[in-house]
N, C-alpha and C positions, 0 to 999 in steps of 0.2 A: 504493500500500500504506500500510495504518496504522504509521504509529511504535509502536514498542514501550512508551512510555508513555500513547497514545492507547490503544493494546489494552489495560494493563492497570488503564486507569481504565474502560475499559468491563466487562472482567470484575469489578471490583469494584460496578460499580453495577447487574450481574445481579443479584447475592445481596445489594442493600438494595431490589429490590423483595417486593411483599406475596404474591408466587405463587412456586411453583416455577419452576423450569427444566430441561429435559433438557438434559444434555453427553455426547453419543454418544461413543464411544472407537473410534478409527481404529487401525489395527493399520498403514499405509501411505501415502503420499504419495496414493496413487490413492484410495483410501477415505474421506481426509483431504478429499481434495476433492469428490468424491460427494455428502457431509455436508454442506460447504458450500453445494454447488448446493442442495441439498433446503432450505435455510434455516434448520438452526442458529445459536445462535447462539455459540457457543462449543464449543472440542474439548478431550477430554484423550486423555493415550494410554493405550495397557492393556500393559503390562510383560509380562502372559501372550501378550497376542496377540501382540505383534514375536515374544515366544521359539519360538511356535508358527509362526508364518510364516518362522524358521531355523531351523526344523527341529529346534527346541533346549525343553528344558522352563523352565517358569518358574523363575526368579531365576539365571539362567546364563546373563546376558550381561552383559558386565563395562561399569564403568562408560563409559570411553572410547564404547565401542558406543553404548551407550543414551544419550547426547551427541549421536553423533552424527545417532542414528534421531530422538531431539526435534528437533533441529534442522533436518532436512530436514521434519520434519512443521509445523514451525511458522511457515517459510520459504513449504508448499505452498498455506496460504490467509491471506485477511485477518482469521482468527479469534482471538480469546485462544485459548491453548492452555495448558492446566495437567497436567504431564508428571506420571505414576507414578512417582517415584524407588527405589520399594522401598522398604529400612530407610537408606535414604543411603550404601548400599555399602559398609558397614562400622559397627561399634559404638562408635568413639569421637565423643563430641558434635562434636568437631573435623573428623571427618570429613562428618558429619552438615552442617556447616557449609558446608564446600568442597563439596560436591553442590549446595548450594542456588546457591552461587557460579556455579558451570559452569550448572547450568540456567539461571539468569539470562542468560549469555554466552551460553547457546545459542538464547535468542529464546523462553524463553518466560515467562510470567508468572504463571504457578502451580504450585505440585504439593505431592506429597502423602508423608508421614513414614510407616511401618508403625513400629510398637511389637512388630512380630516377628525374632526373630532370624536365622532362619535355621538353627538349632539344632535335631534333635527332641529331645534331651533336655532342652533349656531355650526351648520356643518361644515363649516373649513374654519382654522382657526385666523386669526387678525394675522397680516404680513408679518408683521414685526415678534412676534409671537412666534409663528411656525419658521423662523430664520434664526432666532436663538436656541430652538428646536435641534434644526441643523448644526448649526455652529458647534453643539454641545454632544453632537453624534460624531460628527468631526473631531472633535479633543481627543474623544474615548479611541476613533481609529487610530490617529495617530500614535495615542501610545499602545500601539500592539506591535508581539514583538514580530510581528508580519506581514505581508501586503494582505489587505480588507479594503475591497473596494463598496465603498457609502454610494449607495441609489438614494434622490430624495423625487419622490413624487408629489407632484401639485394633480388633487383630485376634485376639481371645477368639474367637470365633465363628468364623473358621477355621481354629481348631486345637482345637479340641474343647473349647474351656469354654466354655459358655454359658451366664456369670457374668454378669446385667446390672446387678448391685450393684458390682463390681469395675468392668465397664466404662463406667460411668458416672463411677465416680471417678475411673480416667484421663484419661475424655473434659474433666472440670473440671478437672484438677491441667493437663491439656494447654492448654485455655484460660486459665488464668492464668498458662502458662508463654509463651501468645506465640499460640497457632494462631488463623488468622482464620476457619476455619472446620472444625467435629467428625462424624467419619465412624466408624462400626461398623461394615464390612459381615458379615452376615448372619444379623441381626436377626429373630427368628423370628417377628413379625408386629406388626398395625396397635399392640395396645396398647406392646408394648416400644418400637415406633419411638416412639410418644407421652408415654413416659416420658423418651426419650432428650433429644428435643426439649424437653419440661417444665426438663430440669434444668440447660439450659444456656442463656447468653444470646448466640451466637452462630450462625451460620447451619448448619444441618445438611445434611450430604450420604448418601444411600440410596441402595444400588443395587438394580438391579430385573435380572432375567436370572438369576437364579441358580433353580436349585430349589425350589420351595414357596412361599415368598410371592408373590405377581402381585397389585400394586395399580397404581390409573390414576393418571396425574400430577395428575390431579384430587383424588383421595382422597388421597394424599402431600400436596398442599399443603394440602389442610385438615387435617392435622396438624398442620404448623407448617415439615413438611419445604420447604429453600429449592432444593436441588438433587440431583439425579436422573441418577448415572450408570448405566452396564448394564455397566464392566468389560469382560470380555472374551468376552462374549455374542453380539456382532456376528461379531467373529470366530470362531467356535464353530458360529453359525447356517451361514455362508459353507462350514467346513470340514464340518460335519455334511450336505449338500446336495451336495459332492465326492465325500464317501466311499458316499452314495448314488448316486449317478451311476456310481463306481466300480465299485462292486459289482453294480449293474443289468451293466452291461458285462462283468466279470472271470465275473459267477456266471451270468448267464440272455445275454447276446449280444445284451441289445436296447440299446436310446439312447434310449428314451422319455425322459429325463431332459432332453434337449435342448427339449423343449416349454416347462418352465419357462425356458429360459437368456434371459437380457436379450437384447435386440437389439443387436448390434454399432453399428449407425446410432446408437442411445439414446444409447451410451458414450459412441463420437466426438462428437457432438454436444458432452456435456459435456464433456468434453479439449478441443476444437475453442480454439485460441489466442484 
């Protein structure tokens, strides 16, 4: 296995090449390694997909948990893995701080800040606010004793403002506060990614899986875009193809749904020690 700063000099030297990269998101140790076999070359996790695989909604699994879920996914391949942290499980920069701590401890060597609250009546927190945020996730990288590359995401776009004058200025106030690399998800198409990208001199991350925009890692990196998550899409697609399967059985009594199912042999194979 890679040392932990072996892994994290390698995710840092994905995002100074001149193309994109996918980072698929495992919701499982087993998913986690899937990915791997297919030839990723890095993983993150998705914060919705663990809540969804306990049966629980998104941002409702307390920090301790999501510790421990990174760290068994980080533990499951030889991959960098840059963990979802949420808003840092909590609002004070301090705490903000200690998350990036423990992720560190827990083996992996990236992840990623929301500038959301968790609030409806106040969901993204004041500029100045979610920059001291940053700044204070920044300290805690720095002193580690190994490259941890800091995402900060500005989440306008999924809570209903789709300000890209406002998020753009985050995305900048976040890159001079520390983040090594600037995320919006869900950016309503090629030109605002390419604005986003224009305005910053740091590496950008897009996701793709969501709703309405669908561009190829091809078309993303001639953008400018450096990395290409899908969120919690994988797991979505998996759970979307259950509840099919389910309902073919509960509504009509058939199992046609077993013709698509992987091969058990495929699996083991890949499990196979």
């Amino acid at each position: 296995m890679l040392t932990q700063a072996e892994k994290g000099r390698a995710f840092r030297a994905l995002h100074e090449r001149d193309r994109a990269f996918i980072i698929p998101n495992p919701w499982d140790v087993g998913t986690a390694r899937l990915l791997a076999h297919l030839g990723f070359e890095a993983l993150a996790t998705t914060s919705m997909g663990y809540a969804f695989s306990a049966g629980q909604r998104d941002n409702t699994i307390d920090r301790q948990r999501m510790m421990e879920h990174v760290s068994a996914i980080a533990s499951a391949t030889d991959l960098p893995l840059s963990a979802d942290l949420e808003n840092g499980f909590g609002d004070a920069p301090e705490t903000v701080a200690e998350t990036i701590r423990l992720a560190a401890a827990a083996g992996v060597v990236g992840g990623s800040i929301e500038d959301a609250s968790g609030r409806p009546d106040h969901p993204i927190y004041d500029r100045a606010h979610a920059v001291e945020r940053i700044r204070a996730a920044a300290a805690a990288v720095r002193a580690l004793p190994f490259a941890f590359t800091l995402t900060a995401r500005a989440e306008n776009y999924l809570h209903g403002r789709p300000d890209l004058g406002d998020t753009i200025t985050r995305l900048q106030a976040y890159q001079e506060a520390g983040a090594d690399v600037l995320y919006a998800p869900g950016l309503a198409g090629k030109e605002e990614i390419a604005a986003v990208v224009r305005s910053l001199d740091r590496p950008v991350n897009v996701v793709m899986g969501l709703r309405g925009v669908q561009l190829s890692l091809a078309a993303l990196s001639a953008l400018g875009v450096r990395r290409v998550s899908v969120g919690s899409a994988l797991c979505r697609a998996a759970l979307g193809a259950f509840l099919r399967a389910a309902r073919e059985m509960r509504e009509h009594g058939t199992f046609t749904f077993a013709n698509d199912a992987v091969s058990p042999r495929e699996i083991s194979a890949i499990f196979k020690p």
